[in-house]
PQR file of N, CA, C, O and H, with PARSE charges and radii, in Angstrom:
ATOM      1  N   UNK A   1       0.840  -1.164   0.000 -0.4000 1.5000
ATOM      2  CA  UNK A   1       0.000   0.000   0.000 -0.0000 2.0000
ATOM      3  C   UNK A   1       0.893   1.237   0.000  0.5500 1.7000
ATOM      4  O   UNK A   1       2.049   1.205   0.421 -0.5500 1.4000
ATOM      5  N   UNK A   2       0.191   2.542  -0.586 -0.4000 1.5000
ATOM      6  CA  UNK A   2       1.162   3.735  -1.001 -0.0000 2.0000
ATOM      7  C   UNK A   2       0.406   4.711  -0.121  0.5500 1.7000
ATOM      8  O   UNK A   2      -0.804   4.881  -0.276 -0.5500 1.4000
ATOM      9  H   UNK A   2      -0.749   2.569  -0.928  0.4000 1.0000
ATOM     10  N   UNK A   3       1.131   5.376   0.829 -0.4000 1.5000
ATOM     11  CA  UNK A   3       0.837   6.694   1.350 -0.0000 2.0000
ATOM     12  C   UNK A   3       0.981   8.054   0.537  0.5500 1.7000
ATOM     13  O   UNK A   3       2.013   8.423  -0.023 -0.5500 1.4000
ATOM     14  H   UNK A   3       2.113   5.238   0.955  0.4000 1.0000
ATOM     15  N   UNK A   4      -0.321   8.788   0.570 -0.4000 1.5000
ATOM     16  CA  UNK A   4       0.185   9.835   0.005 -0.0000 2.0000
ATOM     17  C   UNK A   4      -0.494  11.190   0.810  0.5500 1.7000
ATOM     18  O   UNK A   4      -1.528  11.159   1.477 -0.5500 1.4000
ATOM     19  H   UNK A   4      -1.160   8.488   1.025  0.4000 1.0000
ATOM     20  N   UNK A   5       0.194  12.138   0.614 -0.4000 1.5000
ATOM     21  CA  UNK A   5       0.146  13.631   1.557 -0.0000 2.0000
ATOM     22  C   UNK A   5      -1.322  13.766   0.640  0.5500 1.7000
ATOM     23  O   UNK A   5      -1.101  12.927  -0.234 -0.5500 1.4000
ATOM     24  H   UNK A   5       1.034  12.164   0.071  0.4000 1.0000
ATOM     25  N   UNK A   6      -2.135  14.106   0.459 -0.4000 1.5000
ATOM     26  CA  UNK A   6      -3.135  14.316  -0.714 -0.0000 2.0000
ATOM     27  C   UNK A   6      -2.943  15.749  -0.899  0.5500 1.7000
ATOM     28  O   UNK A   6      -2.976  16.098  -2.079 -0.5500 1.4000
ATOM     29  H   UNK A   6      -2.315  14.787   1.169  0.4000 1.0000
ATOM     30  N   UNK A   7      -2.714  16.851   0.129 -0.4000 1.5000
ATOM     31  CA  UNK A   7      -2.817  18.597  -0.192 -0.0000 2.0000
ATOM     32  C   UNK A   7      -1.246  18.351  -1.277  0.5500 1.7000
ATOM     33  O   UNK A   7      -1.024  18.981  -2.311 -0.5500 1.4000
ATOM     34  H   UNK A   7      -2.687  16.567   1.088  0.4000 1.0000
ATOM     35  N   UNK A   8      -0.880  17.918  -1.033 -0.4000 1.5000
ATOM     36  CA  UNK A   8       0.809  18.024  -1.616 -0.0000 2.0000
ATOM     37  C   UNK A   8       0.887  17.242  -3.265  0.5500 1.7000
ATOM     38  O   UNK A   8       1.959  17.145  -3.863 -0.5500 1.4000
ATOM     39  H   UNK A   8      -1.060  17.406  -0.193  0.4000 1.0000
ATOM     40  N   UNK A   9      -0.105  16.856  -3.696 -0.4000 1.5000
ATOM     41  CA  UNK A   9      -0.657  16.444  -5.111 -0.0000 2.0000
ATOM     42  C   UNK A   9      -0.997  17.793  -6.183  0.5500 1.7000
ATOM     43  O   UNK A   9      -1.615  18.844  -6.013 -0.5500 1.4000
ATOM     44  H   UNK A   9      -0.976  16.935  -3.210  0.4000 1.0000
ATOM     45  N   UNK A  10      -0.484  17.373  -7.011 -0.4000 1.5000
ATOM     46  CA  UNK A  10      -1.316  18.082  -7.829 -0.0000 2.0000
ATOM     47  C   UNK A  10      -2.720  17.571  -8.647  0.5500 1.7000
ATOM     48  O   UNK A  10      -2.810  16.376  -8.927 -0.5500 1.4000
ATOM     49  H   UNK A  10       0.018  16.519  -7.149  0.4000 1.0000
ATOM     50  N   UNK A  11      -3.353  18.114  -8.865 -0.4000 1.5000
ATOM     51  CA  UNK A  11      -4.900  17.926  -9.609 -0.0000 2.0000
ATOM     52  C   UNK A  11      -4.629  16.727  -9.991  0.5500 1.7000
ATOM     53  O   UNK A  11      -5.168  15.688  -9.609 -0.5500 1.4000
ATOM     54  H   UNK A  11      -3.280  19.085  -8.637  0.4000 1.0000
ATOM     55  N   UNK A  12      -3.627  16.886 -10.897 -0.4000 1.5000
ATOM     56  CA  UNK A  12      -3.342  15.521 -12.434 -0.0000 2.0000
ATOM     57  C   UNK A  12      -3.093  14.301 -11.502  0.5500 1.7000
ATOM     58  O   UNK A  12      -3.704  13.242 -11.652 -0.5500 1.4000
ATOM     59  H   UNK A  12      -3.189  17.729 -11.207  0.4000 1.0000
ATOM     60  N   UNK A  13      -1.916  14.559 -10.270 -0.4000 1.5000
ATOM     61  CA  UNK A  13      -2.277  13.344 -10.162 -0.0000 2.0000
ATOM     62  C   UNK A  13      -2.966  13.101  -8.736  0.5500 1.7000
ATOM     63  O   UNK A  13      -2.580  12.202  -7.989 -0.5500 1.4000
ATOM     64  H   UNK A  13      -1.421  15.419 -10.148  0.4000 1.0000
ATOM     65  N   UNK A  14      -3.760  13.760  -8.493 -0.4000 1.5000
ATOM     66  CA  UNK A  14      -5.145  13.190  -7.414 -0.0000 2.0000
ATOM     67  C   UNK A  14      -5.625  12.729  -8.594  0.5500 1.7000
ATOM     68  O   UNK A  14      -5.216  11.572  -8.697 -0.5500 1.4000
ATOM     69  H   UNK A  14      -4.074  14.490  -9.100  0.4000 1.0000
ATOM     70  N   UNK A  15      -6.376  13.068  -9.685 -0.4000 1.5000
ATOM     71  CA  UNK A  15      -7.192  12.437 -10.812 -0.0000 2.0000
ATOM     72  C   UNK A  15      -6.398  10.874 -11.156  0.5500 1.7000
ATOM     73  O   UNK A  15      -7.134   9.933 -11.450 -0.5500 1.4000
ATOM     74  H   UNK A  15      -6.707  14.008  -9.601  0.4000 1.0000
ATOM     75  N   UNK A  16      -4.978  10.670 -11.107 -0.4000 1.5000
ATOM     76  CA  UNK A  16      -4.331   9.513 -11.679 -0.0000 2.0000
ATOM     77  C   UNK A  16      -4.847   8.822 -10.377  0.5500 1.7000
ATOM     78  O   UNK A  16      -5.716   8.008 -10.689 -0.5500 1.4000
ATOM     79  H   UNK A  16      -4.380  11.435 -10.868  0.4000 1.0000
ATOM     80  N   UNK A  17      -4.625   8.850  -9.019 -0.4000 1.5000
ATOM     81  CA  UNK A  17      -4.719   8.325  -7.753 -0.0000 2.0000
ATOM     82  C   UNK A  17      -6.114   7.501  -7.650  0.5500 1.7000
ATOM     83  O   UNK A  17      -6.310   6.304  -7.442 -0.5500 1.4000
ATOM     84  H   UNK A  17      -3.918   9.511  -8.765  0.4000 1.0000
ATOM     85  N   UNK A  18      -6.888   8.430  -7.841 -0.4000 1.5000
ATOM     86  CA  UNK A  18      -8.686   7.987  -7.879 -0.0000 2.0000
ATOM     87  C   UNK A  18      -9.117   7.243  -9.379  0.5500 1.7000
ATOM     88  O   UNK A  18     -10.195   6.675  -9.559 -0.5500 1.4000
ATOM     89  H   UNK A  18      -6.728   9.403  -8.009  0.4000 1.0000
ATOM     90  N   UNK A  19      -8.210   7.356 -10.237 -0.4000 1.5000
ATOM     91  CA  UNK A  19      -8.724   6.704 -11.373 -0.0000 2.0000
ATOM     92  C   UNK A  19      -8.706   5.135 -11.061  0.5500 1.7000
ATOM     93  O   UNK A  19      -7.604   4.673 -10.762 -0.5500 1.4000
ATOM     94  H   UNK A  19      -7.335   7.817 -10.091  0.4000 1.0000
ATOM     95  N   UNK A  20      -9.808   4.254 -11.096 -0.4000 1.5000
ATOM     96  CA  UNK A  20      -9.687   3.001 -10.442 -0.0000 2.0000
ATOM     97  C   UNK A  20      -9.245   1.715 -11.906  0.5500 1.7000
ATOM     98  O   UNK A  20      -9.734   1.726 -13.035 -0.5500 1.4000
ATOM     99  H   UNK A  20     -10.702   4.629 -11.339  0.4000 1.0000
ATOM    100  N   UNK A  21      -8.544   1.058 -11.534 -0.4000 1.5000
ATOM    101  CA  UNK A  21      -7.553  -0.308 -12.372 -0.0000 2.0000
ATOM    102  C   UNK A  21      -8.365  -0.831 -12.813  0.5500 1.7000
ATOM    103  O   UNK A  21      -8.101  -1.249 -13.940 -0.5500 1.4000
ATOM    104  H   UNK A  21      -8.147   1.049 -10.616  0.4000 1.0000
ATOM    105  N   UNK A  22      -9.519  -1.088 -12.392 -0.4000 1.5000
ATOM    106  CA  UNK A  22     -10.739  -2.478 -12.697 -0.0000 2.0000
ATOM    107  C   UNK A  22     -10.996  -1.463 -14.167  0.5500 1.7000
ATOM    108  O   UNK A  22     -10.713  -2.086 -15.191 -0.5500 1.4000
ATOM    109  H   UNK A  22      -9.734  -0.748 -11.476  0.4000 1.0000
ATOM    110  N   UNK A  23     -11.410  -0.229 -14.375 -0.4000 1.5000
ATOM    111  CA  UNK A  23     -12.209   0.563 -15.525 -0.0000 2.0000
ATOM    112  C   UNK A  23     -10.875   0.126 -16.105  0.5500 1.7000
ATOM    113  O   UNK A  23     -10.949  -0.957 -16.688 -0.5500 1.4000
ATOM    114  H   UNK A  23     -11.640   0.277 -13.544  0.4000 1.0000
ATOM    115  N   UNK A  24      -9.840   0.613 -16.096 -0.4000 1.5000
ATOM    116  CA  UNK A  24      -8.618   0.885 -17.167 -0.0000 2.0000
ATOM    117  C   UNK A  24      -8.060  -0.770 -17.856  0.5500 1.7000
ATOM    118  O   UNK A  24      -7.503  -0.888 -18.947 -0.5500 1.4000
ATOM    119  H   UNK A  24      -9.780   1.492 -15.623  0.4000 1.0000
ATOM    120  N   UNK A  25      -8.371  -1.887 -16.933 -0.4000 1.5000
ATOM    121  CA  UNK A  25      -7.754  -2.849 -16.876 -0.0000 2.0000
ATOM    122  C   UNK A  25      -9.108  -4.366 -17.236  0.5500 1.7000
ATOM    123  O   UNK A  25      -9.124  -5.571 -16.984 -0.5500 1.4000
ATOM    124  H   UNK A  25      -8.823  -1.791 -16.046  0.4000 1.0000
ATOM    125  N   UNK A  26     -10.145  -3.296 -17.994 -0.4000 1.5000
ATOM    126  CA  UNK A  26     -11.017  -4.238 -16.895 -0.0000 2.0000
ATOM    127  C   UNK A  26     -11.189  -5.918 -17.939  0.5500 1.7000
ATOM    128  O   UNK A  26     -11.653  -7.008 -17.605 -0.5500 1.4000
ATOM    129  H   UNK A  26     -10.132  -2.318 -18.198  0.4000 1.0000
ATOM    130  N   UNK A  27     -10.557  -5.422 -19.301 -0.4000 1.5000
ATOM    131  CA  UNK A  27     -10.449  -6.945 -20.381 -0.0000 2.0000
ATOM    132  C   UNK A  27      -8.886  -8.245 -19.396  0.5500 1.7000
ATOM    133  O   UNK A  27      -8.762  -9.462 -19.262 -0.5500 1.4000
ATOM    134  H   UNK A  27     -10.180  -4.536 -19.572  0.4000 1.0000
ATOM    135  N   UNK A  28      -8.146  -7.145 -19.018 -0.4000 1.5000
ATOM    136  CA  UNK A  28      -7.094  -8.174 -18.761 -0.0000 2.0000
ATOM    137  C   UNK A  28      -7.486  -9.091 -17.056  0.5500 1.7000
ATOM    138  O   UNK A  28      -7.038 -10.147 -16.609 -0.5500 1.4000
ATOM    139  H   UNK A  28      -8.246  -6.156 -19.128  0.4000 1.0000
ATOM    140  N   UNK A  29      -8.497  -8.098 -16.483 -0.4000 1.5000
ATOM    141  CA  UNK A  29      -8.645  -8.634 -15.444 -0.0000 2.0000
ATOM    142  C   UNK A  29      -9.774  -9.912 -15.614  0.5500 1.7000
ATOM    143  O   UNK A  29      -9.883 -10.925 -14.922 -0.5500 1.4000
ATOM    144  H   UNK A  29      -8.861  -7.240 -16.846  0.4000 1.0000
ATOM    145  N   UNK A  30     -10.751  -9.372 -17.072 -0.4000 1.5000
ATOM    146  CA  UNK A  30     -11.727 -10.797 -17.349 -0.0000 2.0000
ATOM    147  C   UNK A  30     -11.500 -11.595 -17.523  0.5500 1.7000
ATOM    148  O   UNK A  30     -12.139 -12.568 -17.120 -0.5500 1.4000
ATOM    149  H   UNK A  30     -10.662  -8.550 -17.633  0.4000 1.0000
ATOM    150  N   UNK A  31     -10.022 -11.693 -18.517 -0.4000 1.5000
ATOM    151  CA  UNK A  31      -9.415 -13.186 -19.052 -0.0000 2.0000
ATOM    152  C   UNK A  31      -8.708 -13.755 -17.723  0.5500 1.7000
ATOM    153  O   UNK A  31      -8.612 -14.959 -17.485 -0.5500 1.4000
ATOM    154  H   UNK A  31      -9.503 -10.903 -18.844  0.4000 1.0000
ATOM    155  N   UNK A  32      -8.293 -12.871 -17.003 -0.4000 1.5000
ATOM    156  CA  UNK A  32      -7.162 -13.531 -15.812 -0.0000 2.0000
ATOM    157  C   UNK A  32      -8.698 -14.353 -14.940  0.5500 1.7000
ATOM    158  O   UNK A  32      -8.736 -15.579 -14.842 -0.5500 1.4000
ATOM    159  H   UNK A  32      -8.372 -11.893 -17.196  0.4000 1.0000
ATOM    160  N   UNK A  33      -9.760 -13.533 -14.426 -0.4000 1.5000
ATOM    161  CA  UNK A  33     -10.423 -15.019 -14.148 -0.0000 2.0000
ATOM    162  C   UNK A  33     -11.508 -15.505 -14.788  0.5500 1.7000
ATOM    163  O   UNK A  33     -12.558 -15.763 -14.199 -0.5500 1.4000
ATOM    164  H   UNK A  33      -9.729 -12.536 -14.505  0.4000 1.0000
ATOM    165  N   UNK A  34     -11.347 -15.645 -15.899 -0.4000 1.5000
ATOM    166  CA  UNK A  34     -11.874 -16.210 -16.881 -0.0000 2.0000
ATOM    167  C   UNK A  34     -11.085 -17.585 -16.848  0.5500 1.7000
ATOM    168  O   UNK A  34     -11.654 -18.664 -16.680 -0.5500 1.4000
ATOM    169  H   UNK A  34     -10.495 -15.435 -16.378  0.4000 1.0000
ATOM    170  N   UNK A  35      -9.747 -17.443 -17.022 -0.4000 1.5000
ATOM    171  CA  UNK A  35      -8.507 -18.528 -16.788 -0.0000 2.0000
ATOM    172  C   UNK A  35      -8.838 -19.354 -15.463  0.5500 1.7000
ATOM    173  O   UNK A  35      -8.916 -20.576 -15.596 -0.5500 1.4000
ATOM    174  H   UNK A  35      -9.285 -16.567 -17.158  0.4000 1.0000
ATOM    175  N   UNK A  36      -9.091 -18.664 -13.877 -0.4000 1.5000
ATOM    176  CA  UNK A  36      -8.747 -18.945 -12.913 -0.0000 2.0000
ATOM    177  C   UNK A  36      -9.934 -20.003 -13.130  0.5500 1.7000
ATOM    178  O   UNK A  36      -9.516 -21.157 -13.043 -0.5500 1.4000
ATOM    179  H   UNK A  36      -9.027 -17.672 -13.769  0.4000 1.0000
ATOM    180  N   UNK A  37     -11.469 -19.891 -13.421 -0.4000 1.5000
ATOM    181  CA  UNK A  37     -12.827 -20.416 -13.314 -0.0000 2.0000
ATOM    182  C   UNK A  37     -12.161 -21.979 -14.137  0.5500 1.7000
ATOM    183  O   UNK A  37     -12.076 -23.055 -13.547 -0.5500 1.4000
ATOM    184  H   UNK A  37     -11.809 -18.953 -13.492  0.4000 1.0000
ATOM    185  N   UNK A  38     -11.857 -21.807 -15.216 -0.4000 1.5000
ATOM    186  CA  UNK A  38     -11.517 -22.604 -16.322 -0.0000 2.0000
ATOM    187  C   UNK A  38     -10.638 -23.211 -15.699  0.5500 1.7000
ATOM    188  O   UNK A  38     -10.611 -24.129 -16.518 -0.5500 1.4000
ATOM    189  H   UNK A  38     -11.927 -20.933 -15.696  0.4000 1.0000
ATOM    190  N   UNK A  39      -9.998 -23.468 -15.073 -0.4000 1.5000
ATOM    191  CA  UNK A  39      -8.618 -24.312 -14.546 -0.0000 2.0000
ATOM    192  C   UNK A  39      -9.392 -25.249 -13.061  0.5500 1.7000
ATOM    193  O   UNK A  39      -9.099 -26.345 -12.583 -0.5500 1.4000
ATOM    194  H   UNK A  39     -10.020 -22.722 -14.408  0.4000 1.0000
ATOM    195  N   UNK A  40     -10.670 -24.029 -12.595 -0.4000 1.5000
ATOM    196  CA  UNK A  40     -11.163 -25.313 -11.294 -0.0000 2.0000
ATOM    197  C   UNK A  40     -12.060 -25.771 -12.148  0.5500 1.7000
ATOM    198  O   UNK A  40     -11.762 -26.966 -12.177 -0.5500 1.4000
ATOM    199  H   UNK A  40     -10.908 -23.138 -12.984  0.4000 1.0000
ATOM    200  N   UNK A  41     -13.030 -25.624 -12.922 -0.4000 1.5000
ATOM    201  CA  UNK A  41     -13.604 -26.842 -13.791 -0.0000 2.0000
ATOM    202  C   UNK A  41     -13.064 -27.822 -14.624  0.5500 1.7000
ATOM    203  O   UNK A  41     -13.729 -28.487 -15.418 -0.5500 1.4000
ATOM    204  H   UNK A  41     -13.272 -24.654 -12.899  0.4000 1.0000
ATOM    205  N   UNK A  42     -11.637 -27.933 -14.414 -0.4000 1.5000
ATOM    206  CA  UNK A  42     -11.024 -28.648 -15.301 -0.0000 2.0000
ATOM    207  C   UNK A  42     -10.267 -29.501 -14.431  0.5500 1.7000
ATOM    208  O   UNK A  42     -10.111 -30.703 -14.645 -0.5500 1.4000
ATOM    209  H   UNK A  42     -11.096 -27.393 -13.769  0.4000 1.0000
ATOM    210  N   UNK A  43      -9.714 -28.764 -13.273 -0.4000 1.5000
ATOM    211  CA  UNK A  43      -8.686 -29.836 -12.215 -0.0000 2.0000
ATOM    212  C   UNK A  43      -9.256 -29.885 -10.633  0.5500 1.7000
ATOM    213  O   UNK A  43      -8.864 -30.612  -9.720 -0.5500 1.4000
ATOM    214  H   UNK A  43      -9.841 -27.788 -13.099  0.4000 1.0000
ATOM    215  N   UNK A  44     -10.222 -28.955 -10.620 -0.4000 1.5000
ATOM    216  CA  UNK A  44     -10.908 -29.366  -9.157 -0.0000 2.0000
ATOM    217  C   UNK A  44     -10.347 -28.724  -8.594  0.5500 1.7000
ATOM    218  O   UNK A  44      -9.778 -27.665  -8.856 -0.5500 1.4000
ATOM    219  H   UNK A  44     -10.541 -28.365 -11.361  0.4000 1.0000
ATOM    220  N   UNK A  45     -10.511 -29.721  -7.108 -0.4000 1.5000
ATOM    221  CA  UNK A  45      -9.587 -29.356  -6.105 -0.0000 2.0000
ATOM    222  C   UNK A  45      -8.014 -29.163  -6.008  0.5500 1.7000
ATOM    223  O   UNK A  45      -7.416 -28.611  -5.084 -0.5500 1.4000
ATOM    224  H   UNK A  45     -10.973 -30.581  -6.895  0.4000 1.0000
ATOM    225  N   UNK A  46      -7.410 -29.789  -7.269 -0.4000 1.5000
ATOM    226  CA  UNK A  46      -5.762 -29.624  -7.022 -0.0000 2.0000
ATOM    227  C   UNK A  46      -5.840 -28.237  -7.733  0.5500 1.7000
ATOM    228  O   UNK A  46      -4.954 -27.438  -7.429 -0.5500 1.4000
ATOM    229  H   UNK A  46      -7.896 -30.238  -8.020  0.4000 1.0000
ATOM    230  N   UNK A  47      -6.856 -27.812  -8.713 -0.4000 1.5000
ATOM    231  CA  UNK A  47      -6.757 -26.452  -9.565 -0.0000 2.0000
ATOM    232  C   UNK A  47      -6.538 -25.056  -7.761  0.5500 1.7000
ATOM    233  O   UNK A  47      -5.725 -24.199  -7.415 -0.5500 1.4000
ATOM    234  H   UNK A  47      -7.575 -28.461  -8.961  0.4000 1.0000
ATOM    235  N   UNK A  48      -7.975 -25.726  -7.132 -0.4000 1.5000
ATOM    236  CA  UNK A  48      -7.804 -24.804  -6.272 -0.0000 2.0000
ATOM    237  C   UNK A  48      -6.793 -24.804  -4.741  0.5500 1.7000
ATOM    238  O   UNK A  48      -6.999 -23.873  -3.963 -0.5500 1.4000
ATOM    239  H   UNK A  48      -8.635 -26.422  -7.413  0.4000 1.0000
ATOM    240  N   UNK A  49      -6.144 -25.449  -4.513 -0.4000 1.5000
ATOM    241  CA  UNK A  49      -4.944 -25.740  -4.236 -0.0000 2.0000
ATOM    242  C   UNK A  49      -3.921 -25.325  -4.261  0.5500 1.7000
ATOM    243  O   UNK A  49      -3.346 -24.915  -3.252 -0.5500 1.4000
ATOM    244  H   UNK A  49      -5.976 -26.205  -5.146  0.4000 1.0000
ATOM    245  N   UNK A  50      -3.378 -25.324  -5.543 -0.4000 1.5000
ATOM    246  CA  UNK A  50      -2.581 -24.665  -6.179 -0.0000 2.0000
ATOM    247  C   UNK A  50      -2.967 -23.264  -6.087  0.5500 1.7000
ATOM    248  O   UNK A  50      -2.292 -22.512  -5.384 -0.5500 1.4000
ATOM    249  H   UNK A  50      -3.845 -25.657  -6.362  0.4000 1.0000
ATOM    250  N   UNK A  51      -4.075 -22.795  -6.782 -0.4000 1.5000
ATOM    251  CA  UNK A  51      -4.409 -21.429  -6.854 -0.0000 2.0000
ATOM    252  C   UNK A  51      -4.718 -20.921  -5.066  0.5500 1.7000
ATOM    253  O   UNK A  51      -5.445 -19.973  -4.771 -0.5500 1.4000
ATOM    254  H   UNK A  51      -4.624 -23.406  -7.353  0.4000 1.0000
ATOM    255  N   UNK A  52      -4.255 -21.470  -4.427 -0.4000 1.5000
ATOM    256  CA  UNK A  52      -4.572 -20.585  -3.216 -0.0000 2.0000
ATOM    257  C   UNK A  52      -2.932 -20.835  -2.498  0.5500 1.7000
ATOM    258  O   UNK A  52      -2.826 -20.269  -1.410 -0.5500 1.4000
ATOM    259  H   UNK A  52      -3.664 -22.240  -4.668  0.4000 1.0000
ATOM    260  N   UNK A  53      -2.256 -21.242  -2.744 -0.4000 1.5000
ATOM    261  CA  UNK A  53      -0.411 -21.351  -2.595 -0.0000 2.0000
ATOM    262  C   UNK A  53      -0.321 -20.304  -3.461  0.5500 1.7000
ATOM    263  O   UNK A  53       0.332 -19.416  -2.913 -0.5500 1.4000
ATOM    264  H   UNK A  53      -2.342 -21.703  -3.628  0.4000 1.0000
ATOM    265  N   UNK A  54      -0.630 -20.022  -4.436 -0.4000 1.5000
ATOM    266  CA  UNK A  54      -0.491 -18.853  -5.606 -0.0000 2.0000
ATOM    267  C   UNK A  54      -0.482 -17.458  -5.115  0.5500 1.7000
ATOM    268  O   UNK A  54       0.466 -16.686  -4.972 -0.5500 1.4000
ATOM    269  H   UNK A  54      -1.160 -20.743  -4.881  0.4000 1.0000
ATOM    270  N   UNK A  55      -1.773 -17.301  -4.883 -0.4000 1.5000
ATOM    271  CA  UNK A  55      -2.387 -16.185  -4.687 -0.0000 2.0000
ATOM    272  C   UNK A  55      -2.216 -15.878  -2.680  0.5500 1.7000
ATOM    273  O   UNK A  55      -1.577 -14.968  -2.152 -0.5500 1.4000
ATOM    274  H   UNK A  55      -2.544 -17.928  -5.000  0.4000 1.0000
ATOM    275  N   UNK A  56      -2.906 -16.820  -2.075 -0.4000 1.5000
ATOM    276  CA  UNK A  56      -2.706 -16.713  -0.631 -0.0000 2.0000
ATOM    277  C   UNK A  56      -1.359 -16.737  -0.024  0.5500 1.7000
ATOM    278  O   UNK A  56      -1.039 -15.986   0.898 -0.5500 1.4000
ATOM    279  H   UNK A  56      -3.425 -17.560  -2.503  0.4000 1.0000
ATOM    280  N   UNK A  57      -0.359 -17.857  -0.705 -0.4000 1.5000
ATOM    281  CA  UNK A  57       0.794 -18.355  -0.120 -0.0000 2.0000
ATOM    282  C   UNK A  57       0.039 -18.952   1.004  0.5500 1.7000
ATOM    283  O   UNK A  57      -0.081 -18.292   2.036 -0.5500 1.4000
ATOM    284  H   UNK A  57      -0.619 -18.468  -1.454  0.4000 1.0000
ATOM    285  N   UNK A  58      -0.432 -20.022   0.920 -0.4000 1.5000
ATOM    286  CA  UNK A  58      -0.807 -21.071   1.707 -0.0000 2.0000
ATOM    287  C   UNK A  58      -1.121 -21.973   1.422  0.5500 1.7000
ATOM    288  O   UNK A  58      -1.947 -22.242   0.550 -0.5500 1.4000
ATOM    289  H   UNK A  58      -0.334 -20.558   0.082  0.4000 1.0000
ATOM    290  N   UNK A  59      -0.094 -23.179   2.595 -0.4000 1.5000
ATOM    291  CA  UNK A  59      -0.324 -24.412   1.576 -0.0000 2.0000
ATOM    292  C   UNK A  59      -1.351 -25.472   2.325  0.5500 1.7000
ATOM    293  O   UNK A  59      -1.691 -26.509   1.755 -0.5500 1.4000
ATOM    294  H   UNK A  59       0.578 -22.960   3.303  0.4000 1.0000
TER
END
């Protein structure tokens, strides 16, 4: 996580700060779980397994 002074911003980038990833990002974030869905209907429980050592780091 990033701290920021917010008075000590300028406009441009309070506007970059609040602009949210999901709008800008939001095709690469469909295929990524588009992929994740597709891998537990395909391997189950070892799909989700794996994907939670992945993502959680827990095994």
């Amino acid at each position: 996580m990033r701290t920021v002074v917010w008075q000590s911003l300028s406009e441009t980038q309070q506007d970059a700060i609040l602009e949210r990833p999901a709008i800008s990002e939001g095709k690469n974030i469909t295929a990524s779980v588009a992929e994740v869905i597709a891998k537990v209907r395909e391997e189950g429980d070892a799909a989700l397994f794996e994907l939670t050592e992945k993502f959680d780091r827990v095994t």
